[in-house]
N, C-alpha and C positions, 0 to 999 in steps of 0.2 A: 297287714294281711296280704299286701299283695307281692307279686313277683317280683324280683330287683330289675329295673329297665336297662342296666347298664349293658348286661351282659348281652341283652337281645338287638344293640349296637351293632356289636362286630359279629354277629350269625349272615354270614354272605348268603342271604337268601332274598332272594325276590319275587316279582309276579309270574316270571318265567316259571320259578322254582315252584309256586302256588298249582300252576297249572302242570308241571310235569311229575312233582313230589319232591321232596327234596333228595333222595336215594337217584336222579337220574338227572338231577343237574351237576352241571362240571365242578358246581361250588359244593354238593349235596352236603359230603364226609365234614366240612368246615360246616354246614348247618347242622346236621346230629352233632357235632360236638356242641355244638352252641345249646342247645337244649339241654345236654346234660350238664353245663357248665350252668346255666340255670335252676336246674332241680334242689340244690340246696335251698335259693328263695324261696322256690316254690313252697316246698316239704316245709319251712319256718310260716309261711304267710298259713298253709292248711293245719298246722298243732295248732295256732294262734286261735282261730274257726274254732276251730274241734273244745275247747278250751272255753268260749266265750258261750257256745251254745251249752256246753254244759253249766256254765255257771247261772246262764238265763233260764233255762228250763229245769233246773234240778230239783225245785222246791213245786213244780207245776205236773211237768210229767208224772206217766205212771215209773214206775222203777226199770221194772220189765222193759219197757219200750224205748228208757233213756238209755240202759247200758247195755240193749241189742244195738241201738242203732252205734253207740258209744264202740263198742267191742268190736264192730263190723269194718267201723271206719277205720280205727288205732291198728286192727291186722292190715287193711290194705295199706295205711301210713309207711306202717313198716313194711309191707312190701316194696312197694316204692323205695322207701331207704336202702332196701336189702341190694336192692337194684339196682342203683346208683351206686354205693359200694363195689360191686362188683364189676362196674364200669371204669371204676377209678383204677380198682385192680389189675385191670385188663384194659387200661385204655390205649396199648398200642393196637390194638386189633385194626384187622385190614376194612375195608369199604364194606364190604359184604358181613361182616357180622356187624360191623353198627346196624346197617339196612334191620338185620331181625331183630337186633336190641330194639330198634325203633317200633316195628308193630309192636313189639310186647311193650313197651312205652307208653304208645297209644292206646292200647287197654286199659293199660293201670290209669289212664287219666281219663278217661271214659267211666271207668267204676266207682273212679273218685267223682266225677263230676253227677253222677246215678245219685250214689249217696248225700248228694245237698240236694239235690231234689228230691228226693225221700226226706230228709230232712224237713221244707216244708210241708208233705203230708204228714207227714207224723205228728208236727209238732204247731200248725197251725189249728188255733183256733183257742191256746191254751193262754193265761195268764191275759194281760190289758192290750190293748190297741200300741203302748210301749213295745212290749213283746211281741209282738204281730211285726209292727215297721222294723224292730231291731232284726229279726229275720229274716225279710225281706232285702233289708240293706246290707246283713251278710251275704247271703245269696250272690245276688247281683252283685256287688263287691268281688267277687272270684269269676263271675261273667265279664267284666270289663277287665281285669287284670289277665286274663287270656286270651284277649285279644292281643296285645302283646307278642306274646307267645306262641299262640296257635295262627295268629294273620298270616300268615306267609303259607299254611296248607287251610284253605278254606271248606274242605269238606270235613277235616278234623274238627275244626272251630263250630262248624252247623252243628254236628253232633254233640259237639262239647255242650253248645248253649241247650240243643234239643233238649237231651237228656235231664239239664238243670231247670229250666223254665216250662218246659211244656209240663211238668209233673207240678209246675208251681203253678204255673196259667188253668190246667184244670180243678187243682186244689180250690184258689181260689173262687175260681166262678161256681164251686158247686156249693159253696160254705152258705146257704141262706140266710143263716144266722147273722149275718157280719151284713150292715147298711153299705152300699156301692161297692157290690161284691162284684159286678157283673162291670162296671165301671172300672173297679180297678185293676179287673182280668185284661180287660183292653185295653189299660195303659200299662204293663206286664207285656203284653204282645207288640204293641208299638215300641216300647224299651228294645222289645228279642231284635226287631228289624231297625234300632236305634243301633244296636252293639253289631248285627251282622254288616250295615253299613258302613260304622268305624273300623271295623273289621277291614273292609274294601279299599276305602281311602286309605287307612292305616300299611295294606300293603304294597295298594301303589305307589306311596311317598315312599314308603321302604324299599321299593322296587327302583323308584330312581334315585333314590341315594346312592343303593349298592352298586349301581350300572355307572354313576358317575364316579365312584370310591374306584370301582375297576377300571374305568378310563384314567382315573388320575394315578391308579397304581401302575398302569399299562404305561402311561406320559413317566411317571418318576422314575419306572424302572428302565425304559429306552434311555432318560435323560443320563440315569448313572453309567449306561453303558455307554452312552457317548460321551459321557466324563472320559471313560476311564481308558475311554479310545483317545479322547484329544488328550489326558495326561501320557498317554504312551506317546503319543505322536510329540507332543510337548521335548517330554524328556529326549527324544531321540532326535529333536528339535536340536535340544541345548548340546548334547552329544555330537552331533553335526557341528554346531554351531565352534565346540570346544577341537575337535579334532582339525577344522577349517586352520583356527584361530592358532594353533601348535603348529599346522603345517607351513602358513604363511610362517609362522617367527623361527622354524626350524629353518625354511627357503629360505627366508631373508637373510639369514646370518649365513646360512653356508655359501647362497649365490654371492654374496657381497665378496666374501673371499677373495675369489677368482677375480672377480672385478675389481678388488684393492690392487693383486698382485700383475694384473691387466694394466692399472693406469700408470704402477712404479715401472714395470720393462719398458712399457711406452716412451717415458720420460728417460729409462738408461739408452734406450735408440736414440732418443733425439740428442741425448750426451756425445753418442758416439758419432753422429753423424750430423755433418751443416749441408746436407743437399737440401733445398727448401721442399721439395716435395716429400720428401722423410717428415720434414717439420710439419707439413701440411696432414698426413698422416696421422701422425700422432695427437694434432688438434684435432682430430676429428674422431678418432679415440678415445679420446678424454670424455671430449662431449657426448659422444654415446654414453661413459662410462658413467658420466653423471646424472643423465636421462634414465639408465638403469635405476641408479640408487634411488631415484626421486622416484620411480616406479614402484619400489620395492617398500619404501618406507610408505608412501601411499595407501598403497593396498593392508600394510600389517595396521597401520592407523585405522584405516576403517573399519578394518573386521575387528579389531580388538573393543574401538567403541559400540559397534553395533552389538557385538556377545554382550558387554557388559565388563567386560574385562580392565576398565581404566577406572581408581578408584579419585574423587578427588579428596586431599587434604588441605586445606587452605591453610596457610602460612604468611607471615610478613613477605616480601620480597623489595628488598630494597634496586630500584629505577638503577642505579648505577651499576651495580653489577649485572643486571640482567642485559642492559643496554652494553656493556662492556663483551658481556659472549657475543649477542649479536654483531657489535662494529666488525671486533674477531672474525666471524664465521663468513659475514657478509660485502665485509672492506675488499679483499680480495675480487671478488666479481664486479661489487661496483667499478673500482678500478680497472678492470679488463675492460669494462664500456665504455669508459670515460664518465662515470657519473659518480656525481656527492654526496654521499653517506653521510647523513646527519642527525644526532641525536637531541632534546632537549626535556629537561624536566627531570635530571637525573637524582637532584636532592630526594624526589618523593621516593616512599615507600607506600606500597601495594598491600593490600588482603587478600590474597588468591593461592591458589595450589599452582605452586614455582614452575612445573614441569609443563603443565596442562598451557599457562600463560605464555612460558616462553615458547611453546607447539605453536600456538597460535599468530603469536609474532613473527615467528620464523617464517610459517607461510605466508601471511601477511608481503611479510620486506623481501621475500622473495617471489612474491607473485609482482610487486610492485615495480623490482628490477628485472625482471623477467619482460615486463611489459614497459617500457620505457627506455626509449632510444637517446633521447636529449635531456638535460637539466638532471632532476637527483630526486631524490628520496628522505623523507625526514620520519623519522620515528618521534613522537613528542608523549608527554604528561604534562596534563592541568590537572588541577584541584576541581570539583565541580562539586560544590557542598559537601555531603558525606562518601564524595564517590571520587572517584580519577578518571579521567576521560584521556586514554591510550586511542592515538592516531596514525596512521600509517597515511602520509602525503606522498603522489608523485604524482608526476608531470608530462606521466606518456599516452598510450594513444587512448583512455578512457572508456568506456562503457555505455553503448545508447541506451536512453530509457527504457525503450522497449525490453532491453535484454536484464536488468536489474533485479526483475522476482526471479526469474530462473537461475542466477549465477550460482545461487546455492544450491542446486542440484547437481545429482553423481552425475561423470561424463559430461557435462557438459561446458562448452568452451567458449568465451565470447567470439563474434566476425564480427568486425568492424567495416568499414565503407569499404578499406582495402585490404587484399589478403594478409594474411598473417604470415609472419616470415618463419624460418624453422626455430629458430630460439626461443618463441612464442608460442610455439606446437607442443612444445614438452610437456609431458605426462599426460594422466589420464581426467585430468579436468576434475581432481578431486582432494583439490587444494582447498578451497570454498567450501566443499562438503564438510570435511574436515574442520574449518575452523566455526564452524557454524555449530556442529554435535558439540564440539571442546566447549565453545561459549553456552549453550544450555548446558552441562551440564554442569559448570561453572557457576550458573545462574546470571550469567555476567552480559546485559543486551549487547546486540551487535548492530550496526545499522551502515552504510553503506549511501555516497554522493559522486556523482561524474558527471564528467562533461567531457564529450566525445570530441577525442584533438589538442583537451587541454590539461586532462588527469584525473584522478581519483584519490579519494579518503577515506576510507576503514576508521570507524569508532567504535568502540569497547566499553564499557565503564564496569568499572570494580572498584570494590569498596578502597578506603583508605586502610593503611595498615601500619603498625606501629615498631620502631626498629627496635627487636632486643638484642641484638648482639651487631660489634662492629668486626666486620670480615675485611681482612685486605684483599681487591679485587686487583682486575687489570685496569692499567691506565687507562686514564680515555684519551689520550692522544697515543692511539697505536701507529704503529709506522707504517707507509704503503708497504705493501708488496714489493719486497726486493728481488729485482729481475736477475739482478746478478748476483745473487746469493753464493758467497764460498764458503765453507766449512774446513777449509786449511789448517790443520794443526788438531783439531777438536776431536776427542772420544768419544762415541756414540755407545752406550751398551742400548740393544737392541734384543728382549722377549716376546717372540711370538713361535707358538709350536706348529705353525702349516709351514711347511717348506717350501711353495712359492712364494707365499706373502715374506716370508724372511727372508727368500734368495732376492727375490724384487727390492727390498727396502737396504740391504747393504750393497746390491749394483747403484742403487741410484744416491745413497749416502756415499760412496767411495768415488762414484762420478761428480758430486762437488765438494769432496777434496776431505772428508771427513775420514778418518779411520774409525772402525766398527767393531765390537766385538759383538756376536750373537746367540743368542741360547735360545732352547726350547721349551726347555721349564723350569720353575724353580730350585726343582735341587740340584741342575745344572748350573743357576743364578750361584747360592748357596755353596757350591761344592768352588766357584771361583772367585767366589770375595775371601774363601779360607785358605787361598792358596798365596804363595808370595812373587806371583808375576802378575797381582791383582793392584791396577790405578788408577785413581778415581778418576769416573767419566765423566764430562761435558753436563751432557743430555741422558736420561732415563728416555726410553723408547717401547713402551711396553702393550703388550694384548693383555685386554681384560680377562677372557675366559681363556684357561690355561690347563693341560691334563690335568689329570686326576682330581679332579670339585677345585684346583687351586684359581688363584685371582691374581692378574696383576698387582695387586694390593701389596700380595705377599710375598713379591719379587721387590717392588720397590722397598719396600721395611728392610728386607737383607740387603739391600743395597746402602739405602744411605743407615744404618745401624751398621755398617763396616766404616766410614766415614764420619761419624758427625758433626765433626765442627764444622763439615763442608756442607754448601745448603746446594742439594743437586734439584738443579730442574729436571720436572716429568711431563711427558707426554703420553696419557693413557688410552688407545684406541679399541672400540667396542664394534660391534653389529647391531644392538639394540640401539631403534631409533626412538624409541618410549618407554625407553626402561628405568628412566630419572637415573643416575649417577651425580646429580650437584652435588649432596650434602657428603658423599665420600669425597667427591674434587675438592669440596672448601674443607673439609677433615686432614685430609693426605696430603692438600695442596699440591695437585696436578691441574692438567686442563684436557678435556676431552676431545676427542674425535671420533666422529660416528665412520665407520667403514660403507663404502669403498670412499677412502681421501685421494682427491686429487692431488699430484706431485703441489701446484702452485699453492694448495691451500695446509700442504706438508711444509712446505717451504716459509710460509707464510706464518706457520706456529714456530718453528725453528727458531726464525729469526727473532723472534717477538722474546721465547724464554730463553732465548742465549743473552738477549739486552738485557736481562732482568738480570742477572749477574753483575 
């Protein structure tokens, strides 16, 4: 019989709303809805009534008086329906015609509430003391179930109860007839002021629900907007963060150019001239040219790992080839200091991502020979249970403890007791940085031990890893640095499409003593192996990125596919300094070099794949 509670939930109405009406609060139009979105309960809970009292008084009433009151009710029934209908009809209507659907509302439930108080004059005093309570408890029954409904306008509710109990409170009290007539009038009265109070409470809890429902609607809906503010700022985050990340590896690759074709003229001046201040010139040329590059590759390393842009794949890596790039890349410098490169532990194989490890090694043994004036440098692998423990020892001027948590910070550089000299100045102190991100993301710990004056050790550990395939590497007994390198007699074909870097690389290839032939792109390659003043070269000398999407790749293929039973050594030189090429090198069997190459470290691969013949 009574109203559904659900709906009177979400009626944004409160004490506010009690005291101003619902028609003049902000939330009003959402509470006439709400009532009308009710009135189907309502209408089932009052057939139900209508229904019960006829089945109890039908045998007791007079005729006349059951199906006046019967008749009176069922028309206002369906007015009410008609009413609600008509609402459904029309339920876009603006603020202002709900407002009058509402008084007319508030009548129809006023008439209706008339009529159950007539209900018990009419029908009080008929059949047993059953029929007496069962009337009573319907009554009241539709009193408590409007409170519900009506709490939130308390002068509707007064009238609603008025109208039903004050016809009941004086019914009863006047029935002589009936023992504690007068007794049960005034607990009938105290009941009226029992349901006007729940009425009260019932709206102030309603009152702070909806006031907190709207602060917490007020809180989720700022929260979405500042969602949808930090996802724009986010995205335009990563947007930034991607256009940064293009621009470094666009600069890097195009400034490296200049600076490749920078170090070769360099070195064809010092070809052509023995004045030692010429020579002193050009050393200090170079050096610059090589502080660039370590600048350049610096900065694209870090922005790439901070966007997110370095993916790892772990891979076996067998200890000997990877130490075998390093002796390569790094013998030369050592050797200009006078220091000894040494490797050991080459049998093991590793479980890391090849690129990311060898990043890290690199900086590693060149931050080591960087800082290290006397004695040498050891790269080593142990076994350490399930893991490999990669160390980097040297014997230079070390690290005070003080300075130890901060080395891993951007920019930042060790000082030691005594100043640093310039060769120890290079870059931007984001070598450390760098191999620290690589090892987290690696998962691989890092940890760090000195002693100032006497040296330093870098340890790693990564798992073990198991060797599936045997690659023929480079020897490990590579040759120094030949100072006096001649290329006498030897064909060099040489692809690179910048015309300083290829006017650079055949002055200073023809300055020791090489003939050269040079092209700029493949179908230039292509159009002169077809030709018959075509003989095989020496050395392949080739740029990776080459017009039109083509690849060094596919200058060497037409090269030695014009020759095959000759096995031509290659030199494949790139601008990406993280851009993995191994698994093409071990494919292609080439050896790389990252741009700008220094002539000695040009020289120094030269030599190494011309002995491999």
């Amino acid at each position: 019989m009574t109203p559904e509670p659900a709906a009177a939930a979400s009626a944004p109405a409160g004490s506010a709303l009690a005291a101003q009406g619902p028609g003049r609060s902000p939330h009003g139009v959402d509470h006439l809805l709400a009532l009308y979105i009710q009135t189907p309960a309502t209408l089932t809970g009052n057939l139900f009534g209508i229904v019960l009292i006829a089945v109890l008084f039908w045998p007791l009433a007079e005729p006349g008086r059951l199906l006046g009151w019967l008749g009176v009710v069922s028309v206002l029934w369906l007015v009410r329906l008609a009413h609600y209908l008509r609402f459904r009809r029309q339920g876009d209507a603006g603020a202002a015609g709900l407002r009058v659907w509402r008084r007319s509302w508030i009548v129809l439930v006023l008439c209706q509430g008339a009529m159950w108080g007539l209900a018990v004059w009419l029908f009080w005093g008929l059949g047993t003391p059953y029929h007496l309570l069962a009337l009573l408890l319907i009554v009241y029954t539709y009193c408590l179930a409007s409170v519900q409904l009506l709490a939130t306008q308390v002068a509707v509710f007064i009238g609603f109860l008025s109208v039903v109990l004050a016809p009941t409170i004086v019914r009863v009290a006047s029935d002589t007839g009936q023992p504690f007539h007068i007794e049960l009038a005034v607990i009938l009265t105290l009941m009226f002021c029992i349901a006007v109070l729940m009425a009260r409470t019932y709206s102030s809890a309603l009152g702070q629900a909806i006031a907190l429902k709207s602060r917490t609607d007020e809180m989720a809906a700022r929260l979405r907007m500042e969602k949808v503010v930090a996802e724009e700022a986010r995205r335009a985050a990563e947007a930034a963060n991607r256009a940064k990340t293009q621009f470094f590896a666009a600069a890097s690759h195009d400034l490296r150019q200049p600076l490749h074709a920078m170090g070769l003229f360099a070195e064809a001046l010092r070809q052509r001239s023995h004045d030692p201040e010429v020579a002193s010139l050009v050393n200090s040329i170079n050096e610059s040219v090589d502080a660039l590059e370590g600048l350049f590759g610096e900065l694209l390393d870090i922005t790439r790992i901070d966007t997110g842009g370095v993916d790892v794949n772990p891979a076996p890596v067998p200890m000997r080839e990877l130490f075998s790039r390093l002796r390569l890349h790094f013998e030369p410098t050592a050797f200009e200091k006078g220091l000894m490169l040494s490797f050991r532990g080459e049998p093991h194989v590793a479980h890391a991502d090849p690129v990311l490890l060898e990043r890290v090694l690199r900086n590693l043994v060149s931050n080591a020979i960087r800082y290290t004036d006397d004695g040498g440098v050891l790269v080593s692998c142990r076994p350490r249970g399930a893991k490999l423990l990669l160390q980097v020892w040297d014997s230079g001027i070390g690290i005070a403890e003080a300075s130890l948590p901060r080395i891993w910070d951007e920019f930042y550089q060790v000082q030691g007791n005594r100043p640093l000299e310039a060769h120890h100045r290079k870059g931007l102190g984001l070598g450390l940085a760098i191999v620290k991100r690589l090892s987290v993301l690696m998962d691989a710990p890092l940890s760090v031990r000195s002693r100032l004056g006497h040296g330093t050790v870098f340890s790693l550990e990564v798992p073990v890893g198991r060797a599936q395939r045997t690659i023929a590497g480079v020897p490990g007994g590579a040759a120094k640095l030949p100072i006096g390198l001649t290329l006498e007699g030897r064909l060099i074909a040489v692809v690179e499409d910048e015309a300083t870097v290829r006017e650079g690389l055949v002055v200073v290839l023809q300055a020791w003593g090489a003939r050269v032939v040079a092209f700029d792109t493949v179908q230039a390659v292509e159009a002169w192996v077809a030709s018959a003043a075509a003989e095989p070269p020496d050395l392949l000398l080739v740029d990776y990125r080459l017009p039109q999407g083509r690849t060094g790749i596919e200058a060497l293929s037409a090269l030695r596919a014009r020759w095959p039973g000759r096995r031509l050594p290659a030199i494949v030189i790139t601008g990406s300094s993280l851009g993995g090429h191994e698994d093409e090198a071990v494919k292609h069997d080439y050896h790389l070099l990252i741009k700008p190459v220094l002539p000695n470290k040009l020289r120094a691969m030269i030599a190494f794949k011309l002995g491999m013949r």
